[in-house]
Each structure stands twice: as structure tokens, then as C-alpha cells.
N, CA, C, O and CB atoms as a CASP TS submission, in Angstrom:
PFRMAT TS
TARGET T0000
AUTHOR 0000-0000-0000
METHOD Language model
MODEL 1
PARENT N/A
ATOM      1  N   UNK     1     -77.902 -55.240   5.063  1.00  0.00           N
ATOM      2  CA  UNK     1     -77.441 -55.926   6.255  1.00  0.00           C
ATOM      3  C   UNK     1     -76.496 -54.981   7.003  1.00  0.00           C
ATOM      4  O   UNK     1     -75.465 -54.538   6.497  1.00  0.00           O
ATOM      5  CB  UNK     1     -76.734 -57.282   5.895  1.00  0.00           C
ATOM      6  N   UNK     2     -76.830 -54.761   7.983  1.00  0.00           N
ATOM      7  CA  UNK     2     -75.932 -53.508   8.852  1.00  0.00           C
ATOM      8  C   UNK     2     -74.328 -55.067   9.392  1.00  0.00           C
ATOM      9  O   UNK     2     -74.200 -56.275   9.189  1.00  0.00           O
ATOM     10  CB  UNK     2     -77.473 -52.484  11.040  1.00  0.00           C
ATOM     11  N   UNK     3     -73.542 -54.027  10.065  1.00  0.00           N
ATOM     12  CA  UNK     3     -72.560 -54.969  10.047  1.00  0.00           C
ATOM     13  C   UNK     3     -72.652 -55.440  11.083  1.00  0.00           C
ATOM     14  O   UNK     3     -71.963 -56.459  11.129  1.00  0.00           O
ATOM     15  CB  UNK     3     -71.378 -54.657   9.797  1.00  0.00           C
ATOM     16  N   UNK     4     -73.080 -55.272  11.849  1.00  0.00           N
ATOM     17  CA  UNK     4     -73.197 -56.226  13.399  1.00  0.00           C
ATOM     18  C   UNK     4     -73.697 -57.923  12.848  1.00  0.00           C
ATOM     19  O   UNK     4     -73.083 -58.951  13.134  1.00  0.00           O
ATOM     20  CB  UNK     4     -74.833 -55.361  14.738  1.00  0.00           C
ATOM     21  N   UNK     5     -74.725 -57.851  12.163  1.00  0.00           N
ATOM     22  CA  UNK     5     -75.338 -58.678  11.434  1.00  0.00           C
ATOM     23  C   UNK     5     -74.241 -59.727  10.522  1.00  0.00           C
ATOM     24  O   UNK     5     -73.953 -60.923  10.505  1.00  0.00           O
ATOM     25  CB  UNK     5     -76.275 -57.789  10.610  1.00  0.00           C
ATOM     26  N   UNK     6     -73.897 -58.635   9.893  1.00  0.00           N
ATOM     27  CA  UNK     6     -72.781 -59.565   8.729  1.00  0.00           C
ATOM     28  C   UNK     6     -71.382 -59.971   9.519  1.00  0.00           C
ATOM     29  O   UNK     6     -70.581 -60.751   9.003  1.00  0.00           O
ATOM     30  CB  UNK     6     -72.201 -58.411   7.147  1.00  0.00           C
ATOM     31  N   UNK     7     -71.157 -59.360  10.838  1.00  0.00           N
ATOM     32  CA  UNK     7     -69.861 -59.783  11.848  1.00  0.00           C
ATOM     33  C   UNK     7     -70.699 -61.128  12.291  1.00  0.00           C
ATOM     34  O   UNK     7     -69.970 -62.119  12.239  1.00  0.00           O
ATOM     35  CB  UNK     7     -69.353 -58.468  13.405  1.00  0.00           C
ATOM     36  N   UNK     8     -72.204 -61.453  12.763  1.00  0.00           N
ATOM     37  CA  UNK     8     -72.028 -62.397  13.464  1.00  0.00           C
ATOM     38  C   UNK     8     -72.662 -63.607  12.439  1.00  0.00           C
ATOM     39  O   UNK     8     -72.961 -64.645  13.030  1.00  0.00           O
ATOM     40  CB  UNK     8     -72.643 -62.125  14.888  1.00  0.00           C
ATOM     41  N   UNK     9     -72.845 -63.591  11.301  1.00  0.00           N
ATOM     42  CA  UNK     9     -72.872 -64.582  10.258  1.00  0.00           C
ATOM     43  C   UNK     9     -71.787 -64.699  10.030  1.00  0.00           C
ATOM     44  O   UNK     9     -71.632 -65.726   9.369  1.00  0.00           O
ATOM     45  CB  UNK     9     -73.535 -64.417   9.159  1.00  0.00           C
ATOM     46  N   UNK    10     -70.389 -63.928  10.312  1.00  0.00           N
ATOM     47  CA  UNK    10     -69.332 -64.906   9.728  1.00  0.00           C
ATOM     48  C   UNK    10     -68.344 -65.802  10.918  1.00  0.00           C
ATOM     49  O   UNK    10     -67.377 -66.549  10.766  1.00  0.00           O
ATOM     50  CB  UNK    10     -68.282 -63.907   8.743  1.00  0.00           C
ATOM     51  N   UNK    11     -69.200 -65.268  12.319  1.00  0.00           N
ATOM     52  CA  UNK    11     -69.036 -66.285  13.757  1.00  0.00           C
ATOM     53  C   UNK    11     -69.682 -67.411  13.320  1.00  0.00           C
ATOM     54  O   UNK    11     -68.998 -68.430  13.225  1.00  0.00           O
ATOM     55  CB  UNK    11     -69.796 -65.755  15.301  1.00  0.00           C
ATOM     56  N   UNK    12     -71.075 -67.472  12.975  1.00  0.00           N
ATOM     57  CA  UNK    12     -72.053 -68.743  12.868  1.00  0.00           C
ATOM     58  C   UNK    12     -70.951 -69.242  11.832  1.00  0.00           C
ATOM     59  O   UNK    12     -70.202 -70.038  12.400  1.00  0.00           O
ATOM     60  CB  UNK    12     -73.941 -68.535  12.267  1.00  0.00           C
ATOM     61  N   UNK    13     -70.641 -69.059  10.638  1.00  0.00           N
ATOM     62  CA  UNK    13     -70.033 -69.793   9.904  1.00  0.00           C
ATOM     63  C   UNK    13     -68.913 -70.828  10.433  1.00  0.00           C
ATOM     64  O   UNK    13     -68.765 -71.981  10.028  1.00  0.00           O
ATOM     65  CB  UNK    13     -69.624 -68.985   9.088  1.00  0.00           C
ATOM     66  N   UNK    14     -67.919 -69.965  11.737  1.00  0.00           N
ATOM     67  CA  UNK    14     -66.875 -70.751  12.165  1.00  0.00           C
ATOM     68  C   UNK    14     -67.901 -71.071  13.047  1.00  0.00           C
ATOM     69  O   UNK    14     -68.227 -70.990  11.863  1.00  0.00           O
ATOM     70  CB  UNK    14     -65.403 -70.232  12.595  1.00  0.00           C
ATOM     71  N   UNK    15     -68.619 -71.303  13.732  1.00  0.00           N
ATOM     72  CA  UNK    15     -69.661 -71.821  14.745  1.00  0.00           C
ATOM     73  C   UNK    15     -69.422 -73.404  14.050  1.00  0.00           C
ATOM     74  O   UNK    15     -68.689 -74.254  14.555  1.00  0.00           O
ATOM     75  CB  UNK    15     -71.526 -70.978  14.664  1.00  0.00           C
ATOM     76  N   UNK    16     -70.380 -73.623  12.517  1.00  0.00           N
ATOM     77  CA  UNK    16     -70.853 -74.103  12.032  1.00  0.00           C
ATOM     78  C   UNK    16     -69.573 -75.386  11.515  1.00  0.00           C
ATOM     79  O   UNK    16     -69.880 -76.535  11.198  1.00  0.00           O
ATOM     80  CB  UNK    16     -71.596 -73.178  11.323  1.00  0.00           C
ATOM     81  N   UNK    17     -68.251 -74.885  11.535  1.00  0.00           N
ATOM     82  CA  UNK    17     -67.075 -75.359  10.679  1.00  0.00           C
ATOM     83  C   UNK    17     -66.388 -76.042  11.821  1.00  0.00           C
ATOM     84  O   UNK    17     -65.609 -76.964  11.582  1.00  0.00           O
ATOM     85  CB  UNK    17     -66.123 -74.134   9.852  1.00  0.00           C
ATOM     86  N   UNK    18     -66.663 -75.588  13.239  1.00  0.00           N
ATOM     87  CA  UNK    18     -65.976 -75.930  14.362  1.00  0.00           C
ATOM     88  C   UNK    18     -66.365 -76.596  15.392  1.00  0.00           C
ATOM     89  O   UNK    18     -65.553 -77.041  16.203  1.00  0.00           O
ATOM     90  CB  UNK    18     -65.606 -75.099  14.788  1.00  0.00           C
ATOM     91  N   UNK    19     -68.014 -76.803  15.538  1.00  0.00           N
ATOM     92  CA  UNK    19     -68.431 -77.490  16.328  1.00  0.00           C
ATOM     93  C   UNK    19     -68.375 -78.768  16.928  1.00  0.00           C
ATOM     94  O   UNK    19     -68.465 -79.089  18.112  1.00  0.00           O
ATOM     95  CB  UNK    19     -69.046 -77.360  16.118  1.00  0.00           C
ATOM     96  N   UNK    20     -68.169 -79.616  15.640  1.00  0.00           N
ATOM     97  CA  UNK    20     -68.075 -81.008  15.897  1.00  0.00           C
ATOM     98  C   UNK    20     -66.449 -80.872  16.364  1.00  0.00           C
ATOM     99  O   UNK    20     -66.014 -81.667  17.197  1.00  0.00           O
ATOM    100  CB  UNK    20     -68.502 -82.090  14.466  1.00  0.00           C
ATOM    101  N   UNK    21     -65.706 -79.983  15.872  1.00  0.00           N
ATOM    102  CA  UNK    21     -64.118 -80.484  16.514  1.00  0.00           C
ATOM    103  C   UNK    21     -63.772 -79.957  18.334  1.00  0.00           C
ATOM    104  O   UNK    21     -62.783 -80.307  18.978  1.00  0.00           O
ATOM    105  CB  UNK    21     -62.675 -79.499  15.307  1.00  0.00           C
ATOM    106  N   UNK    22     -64.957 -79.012  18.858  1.00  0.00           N
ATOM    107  CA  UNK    22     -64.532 -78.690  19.725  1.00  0.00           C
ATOM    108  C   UNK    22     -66.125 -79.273  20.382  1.00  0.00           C
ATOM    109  O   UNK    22     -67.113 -78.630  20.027  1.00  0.00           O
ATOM    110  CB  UNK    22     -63.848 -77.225  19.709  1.00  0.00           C
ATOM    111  N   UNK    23     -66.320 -80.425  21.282  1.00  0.00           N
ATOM    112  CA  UNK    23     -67.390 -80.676  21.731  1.00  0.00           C
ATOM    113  C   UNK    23     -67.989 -79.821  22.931  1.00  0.00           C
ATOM    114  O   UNK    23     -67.437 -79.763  24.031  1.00  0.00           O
ATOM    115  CB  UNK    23     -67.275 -81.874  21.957  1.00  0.00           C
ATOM    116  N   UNK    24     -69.130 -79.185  22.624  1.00  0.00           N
ATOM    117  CA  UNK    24     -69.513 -78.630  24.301  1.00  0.00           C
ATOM    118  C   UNK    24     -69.491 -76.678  23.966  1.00  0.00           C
ATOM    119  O   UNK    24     -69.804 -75.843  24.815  1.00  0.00           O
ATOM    120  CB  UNK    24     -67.726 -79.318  25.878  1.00  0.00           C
ATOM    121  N   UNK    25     -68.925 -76.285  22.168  1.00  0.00           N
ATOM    122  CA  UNK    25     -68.830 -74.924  22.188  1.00  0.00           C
ATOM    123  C   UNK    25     -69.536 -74.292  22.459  1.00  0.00           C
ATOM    124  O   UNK    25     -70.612 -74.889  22.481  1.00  0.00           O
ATOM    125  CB  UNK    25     -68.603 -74.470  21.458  1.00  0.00           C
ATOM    126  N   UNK    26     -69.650 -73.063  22.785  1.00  0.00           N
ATOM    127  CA  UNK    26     -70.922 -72.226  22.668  1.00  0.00           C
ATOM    128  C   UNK    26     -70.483 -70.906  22.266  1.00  0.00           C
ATOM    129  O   UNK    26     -70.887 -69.854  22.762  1.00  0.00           O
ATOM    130  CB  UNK    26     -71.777 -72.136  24.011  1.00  0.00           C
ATOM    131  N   UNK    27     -69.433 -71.051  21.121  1.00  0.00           N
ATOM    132  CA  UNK    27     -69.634 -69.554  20.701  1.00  0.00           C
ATOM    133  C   UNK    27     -70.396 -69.275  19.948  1.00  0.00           C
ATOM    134  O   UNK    27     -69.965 -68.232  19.456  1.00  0.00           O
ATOM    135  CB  UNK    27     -68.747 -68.953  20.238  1.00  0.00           C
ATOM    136  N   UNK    28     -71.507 -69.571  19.387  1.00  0.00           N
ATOM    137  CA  UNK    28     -72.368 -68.791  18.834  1.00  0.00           C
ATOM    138  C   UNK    28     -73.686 -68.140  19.808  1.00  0.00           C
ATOM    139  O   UNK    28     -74.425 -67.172  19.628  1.00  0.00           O
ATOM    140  CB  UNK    28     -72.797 -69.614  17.721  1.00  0.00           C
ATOM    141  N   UNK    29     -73.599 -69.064  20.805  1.00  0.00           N
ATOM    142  CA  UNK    29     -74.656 -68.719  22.135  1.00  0.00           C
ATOM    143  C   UNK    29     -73.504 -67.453  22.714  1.00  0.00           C
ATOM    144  O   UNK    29     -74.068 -66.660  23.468  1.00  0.00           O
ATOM    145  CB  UNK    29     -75.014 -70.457  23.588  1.00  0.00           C
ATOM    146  N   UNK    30     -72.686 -67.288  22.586  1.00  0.00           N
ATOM    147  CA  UNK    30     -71.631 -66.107  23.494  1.00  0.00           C
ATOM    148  C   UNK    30     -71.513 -64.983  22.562  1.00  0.00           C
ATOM    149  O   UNK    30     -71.469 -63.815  22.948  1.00  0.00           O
ATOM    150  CB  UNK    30     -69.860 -66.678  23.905  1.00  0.00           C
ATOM    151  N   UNK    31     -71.456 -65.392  21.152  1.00  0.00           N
ATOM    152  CA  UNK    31     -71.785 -64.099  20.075  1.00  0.00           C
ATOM    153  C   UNK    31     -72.176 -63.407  20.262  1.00  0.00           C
ATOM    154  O   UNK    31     -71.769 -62.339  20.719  1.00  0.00           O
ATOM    155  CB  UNK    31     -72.335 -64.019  19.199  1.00  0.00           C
ATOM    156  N   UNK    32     -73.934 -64.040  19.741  1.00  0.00           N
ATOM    157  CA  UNK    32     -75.091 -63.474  20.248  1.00  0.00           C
ATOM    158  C   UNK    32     -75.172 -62.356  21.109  1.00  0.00           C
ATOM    159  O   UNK    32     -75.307 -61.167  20.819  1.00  0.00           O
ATOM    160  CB  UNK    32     -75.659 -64.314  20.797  1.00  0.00           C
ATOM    161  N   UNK    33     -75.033 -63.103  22.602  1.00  0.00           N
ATOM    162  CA  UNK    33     -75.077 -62.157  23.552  1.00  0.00           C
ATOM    163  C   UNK    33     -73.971 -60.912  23.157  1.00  0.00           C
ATOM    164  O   UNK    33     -74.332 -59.760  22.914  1.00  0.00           O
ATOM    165  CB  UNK    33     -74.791 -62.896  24.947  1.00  0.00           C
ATOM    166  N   UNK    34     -72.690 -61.334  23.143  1.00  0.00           N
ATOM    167  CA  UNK    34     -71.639 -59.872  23.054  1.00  0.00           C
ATOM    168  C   UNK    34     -72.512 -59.130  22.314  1.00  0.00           C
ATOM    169  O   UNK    34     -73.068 -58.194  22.887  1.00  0.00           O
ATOM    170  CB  UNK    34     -69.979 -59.942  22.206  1.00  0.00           C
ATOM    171  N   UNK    35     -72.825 -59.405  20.821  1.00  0.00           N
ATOM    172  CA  UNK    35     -74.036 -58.323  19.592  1.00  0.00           C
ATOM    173  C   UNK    35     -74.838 -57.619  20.501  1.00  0.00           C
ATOM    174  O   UNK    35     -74.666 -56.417  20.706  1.00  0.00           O
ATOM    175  CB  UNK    35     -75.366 -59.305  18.393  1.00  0.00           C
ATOM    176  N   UNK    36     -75.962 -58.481  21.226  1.00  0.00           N
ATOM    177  CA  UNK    36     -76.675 -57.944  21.956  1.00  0.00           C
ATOM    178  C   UNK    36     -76.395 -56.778  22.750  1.00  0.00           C
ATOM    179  O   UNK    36     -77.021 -55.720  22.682  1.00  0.00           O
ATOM    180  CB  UNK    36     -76.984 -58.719  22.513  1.00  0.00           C
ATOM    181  N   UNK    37     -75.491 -57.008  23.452  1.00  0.00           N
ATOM    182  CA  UNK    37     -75.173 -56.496  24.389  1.00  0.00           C
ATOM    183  C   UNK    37     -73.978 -55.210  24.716  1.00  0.00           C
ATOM    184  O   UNK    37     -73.757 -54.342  25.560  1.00  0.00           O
ATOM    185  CB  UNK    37     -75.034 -57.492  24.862  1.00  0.00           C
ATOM    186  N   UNK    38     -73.341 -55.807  23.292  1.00  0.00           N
ATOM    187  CA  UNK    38     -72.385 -54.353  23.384  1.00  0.00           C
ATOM    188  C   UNK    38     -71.886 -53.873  21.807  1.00  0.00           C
ATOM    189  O   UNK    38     -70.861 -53.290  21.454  1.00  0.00           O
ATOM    190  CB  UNK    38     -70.749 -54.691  24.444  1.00  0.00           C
ATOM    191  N   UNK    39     -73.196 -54.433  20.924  1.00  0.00           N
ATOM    192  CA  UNK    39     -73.210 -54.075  19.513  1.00  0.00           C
ATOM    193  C   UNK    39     -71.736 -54.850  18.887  1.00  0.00           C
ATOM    194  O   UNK    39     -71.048 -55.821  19.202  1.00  0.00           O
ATOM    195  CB  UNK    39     -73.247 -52.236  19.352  1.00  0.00           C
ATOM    196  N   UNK    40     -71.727 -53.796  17.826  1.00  0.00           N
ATOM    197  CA  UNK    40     -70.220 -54.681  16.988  1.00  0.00           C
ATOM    198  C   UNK    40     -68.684 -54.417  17.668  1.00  0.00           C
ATOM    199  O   UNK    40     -67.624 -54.941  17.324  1.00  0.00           O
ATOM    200  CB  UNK    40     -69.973 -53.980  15.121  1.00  0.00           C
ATOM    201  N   UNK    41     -68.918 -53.453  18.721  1.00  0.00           N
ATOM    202  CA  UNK    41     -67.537 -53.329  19.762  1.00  0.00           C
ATOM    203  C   UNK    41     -67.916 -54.929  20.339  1.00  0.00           C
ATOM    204  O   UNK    41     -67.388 -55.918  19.831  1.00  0.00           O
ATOM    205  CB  UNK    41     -67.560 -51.698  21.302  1.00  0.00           C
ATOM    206  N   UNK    42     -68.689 -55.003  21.224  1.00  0.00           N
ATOM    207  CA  UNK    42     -69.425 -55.969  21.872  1.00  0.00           C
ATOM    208  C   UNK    42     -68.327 -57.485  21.091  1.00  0.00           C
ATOM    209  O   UNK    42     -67.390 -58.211  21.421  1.00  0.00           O
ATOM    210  CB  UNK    42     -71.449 -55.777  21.394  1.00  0.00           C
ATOM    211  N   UNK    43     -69.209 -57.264  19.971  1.00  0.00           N
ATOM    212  CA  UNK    43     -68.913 -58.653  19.569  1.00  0.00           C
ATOM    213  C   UNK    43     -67.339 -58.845  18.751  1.00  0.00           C
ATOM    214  O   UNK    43     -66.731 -59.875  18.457  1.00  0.00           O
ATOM    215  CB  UNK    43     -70.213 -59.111  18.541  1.00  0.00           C
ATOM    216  N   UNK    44     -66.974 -57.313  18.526  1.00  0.00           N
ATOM    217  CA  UNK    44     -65.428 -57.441  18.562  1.00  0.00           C
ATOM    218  C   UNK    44     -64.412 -57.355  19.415  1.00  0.00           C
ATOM    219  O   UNK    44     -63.234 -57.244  19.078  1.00  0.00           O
ATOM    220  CB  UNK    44     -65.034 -56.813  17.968  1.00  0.00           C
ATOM    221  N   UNK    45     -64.771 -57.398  20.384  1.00  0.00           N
ATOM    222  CA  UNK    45     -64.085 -57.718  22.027  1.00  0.00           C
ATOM    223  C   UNK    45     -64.339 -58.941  22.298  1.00  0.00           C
ATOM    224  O   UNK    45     -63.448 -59.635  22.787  1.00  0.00           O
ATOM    225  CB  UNK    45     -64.679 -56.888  23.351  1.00  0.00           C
ATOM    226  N   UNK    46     -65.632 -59.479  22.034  1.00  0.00           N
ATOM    227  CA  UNK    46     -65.686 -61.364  22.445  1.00  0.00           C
ATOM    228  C   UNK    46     -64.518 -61.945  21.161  1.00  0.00           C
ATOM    229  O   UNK    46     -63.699 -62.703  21.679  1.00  0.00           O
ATOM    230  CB  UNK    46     -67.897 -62.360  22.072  1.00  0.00           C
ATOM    231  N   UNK    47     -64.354 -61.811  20.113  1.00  0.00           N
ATOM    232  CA  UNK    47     -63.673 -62.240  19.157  1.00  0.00           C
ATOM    233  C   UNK    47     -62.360 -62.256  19.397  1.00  0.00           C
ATOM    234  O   UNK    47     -61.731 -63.264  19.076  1.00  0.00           O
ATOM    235  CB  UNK    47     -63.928 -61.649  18.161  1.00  0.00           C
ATOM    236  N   UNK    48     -61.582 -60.969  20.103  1.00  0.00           N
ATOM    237  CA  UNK    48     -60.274 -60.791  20.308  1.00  0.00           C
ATOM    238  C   UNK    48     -60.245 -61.457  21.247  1.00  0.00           C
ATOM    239  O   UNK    48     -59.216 -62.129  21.179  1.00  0.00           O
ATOM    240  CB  UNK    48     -59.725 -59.618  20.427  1.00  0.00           C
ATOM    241  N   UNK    49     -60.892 -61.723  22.293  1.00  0.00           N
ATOM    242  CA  UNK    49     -61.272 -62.178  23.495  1.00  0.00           C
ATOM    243  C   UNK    49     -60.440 -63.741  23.996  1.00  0.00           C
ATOM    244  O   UNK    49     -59.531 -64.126  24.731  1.00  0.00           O
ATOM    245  CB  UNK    49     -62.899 -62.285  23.339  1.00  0.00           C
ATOM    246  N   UNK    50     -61.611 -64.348  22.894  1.00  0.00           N
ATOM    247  CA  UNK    50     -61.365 -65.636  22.470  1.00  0.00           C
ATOM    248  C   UNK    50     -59.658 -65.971  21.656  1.00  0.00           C
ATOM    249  O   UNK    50     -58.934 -66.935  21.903  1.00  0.00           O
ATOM    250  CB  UNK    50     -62.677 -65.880  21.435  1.00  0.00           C
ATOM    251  N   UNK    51     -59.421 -65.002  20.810  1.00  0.00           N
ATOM    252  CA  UNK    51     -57.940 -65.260  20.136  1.00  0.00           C
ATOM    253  C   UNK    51     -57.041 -65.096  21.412  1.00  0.00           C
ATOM    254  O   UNK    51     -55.931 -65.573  21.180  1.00  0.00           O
ATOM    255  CB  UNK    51     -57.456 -64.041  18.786  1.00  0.00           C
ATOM    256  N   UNK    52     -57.116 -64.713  22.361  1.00  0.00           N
ATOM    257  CA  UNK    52     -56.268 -64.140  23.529  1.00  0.00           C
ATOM    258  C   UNK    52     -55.915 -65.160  24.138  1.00  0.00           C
ATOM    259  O   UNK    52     -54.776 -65.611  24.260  1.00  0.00           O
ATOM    260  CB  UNK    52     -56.875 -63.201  24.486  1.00  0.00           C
ATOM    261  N   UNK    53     -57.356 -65.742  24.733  1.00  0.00           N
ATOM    262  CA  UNK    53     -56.927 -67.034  26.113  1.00  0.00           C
ATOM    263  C   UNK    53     -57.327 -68.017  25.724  1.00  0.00           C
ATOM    264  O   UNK    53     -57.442 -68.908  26.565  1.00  0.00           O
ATOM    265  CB  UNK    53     -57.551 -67.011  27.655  1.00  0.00           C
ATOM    266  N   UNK    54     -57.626 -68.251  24.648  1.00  0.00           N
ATOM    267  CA  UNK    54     -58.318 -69.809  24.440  1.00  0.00           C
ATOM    268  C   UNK    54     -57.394 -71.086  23.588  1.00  0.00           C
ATOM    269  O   UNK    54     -56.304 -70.945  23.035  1.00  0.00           O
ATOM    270  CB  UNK    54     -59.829 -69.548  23.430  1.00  0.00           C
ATOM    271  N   UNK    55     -58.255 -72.382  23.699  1.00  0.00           N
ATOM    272  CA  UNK    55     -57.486 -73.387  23.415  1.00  0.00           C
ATOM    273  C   UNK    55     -57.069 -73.005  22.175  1.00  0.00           C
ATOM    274  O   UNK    55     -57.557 -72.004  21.649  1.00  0.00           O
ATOM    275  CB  UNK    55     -58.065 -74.651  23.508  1.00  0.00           C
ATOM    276  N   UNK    56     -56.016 -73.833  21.491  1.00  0.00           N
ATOM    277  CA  UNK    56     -54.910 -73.625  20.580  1.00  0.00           C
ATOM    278  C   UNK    56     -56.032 -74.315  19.371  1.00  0.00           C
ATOM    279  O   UNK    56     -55.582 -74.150  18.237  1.00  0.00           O
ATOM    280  CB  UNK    56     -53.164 -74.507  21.026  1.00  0.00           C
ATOM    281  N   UNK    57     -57.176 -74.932  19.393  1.00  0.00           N
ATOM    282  CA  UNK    57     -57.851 -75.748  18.725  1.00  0.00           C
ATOM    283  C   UNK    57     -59.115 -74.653  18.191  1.00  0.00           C
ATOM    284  O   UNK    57     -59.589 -74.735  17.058  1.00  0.00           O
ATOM    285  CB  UNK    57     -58.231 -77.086  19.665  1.00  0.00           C
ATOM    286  N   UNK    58     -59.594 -73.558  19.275  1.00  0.00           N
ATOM    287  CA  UNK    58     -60.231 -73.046  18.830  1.00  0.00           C
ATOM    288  C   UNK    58     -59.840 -71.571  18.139  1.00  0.00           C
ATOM    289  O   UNK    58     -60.674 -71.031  17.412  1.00  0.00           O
ATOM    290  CB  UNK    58     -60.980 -73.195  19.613  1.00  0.00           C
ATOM    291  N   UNK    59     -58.486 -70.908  18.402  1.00  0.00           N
ATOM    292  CA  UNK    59     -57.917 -69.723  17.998  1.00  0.00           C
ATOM    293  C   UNK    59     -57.182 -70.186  16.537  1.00  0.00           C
ATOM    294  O   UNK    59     -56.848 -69.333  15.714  1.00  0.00           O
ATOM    295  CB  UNK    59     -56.871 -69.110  19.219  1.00  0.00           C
ATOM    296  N   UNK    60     -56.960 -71.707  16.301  1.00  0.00           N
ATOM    297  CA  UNK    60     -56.924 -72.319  14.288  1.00  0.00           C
ATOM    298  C   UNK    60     -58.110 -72.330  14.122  1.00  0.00           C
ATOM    299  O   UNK    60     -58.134 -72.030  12.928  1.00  0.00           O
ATOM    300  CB  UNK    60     -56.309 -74.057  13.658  1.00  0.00           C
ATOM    301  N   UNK    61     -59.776 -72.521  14.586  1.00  0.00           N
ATOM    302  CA  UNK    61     -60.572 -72.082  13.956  1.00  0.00           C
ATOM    303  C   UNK    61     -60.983 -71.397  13.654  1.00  0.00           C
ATOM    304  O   UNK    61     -61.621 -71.376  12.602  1.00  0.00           O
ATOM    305  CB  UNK    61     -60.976 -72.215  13.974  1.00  0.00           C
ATOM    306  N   UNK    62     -60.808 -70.323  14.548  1.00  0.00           N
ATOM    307  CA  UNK    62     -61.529 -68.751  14.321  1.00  0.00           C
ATOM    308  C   UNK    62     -60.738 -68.110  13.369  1.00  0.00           C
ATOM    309  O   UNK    62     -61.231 -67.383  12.507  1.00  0.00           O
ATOM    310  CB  UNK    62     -61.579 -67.700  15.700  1.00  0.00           C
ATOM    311  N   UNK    63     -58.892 -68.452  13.521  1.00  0.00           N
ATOM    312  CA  UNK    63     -58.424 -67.834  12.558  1.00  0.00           C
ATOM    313  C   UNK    63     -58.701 -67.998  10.951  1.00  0.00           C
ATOM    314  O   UNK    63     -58.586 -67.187  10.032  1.00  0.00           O
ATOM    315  CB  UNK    63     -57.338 -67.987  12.824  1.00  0.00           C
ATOM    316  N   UNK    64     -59.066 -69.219  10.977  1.00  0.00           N
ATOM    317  CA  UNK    64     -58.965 -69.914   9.403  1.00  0.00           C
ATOM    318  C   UNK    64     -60.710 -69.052   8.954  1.00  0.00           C
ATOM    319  O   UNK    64     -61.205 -69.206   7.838  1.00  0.00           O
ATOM    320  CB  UNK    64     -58.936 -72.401   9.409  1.00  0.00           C
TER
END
């Protein structure tokens, strides 16, 4: 498993742990794309991204 791969199985996981508490998410649809699109920088810039400006509900999920 290269690590881009194993970075965004452990998004799906908080995807998976956080969904029902935050209705309407789409970070695993926003993952995706960052992977896609700008590899594991990509998707480690959407990650910091999110810890930066986002609700206080979703930066305790991502952290945990």
C-alpha cells in the first residue's frame, strides 16, 4: 500500500466515525479529490486545511 493510499484510509476512517455527528460532511468526497489531485502533499494540505478553519466539532474529530 503506497502511502497516499494508507493517508486516505485513515480520512475514511474519521469519515466513517464522524458522519452522523456532522450532517451534510463531505470530507471523504474532498479527500479524494486533494489525493487525486495533489498526491499525499495534496491530501496533507486538505488535512491541515481543515484543522485551521473549521468547526470546533469537526477539528475533535479529525484530531481523535
Amino acid at each position: 500500500m503506497d502511502r497516499g493510499t494508507a493517508m486516505l484510509a485513515v480520512v475514511l476512517d474519521v469519515y466513517e466515525g464522524g458522519k452522523d455527528l456532522i450532517p451534510g460532511w463531505k470530507l471523504k468526497e474532498h479527500a479524494e479529490r486533494a489525493l487525486a489531485a495533489g498526491g499525499v502533499e495534496g491530501l496533507r494540505w486538505y488535512y491541515e486545511a481543515c484543522l485551521s478553519g473549521s468547526d470546533p466539532r469537526l477539528k475533535t474529530t479529525l484530531r481523535r
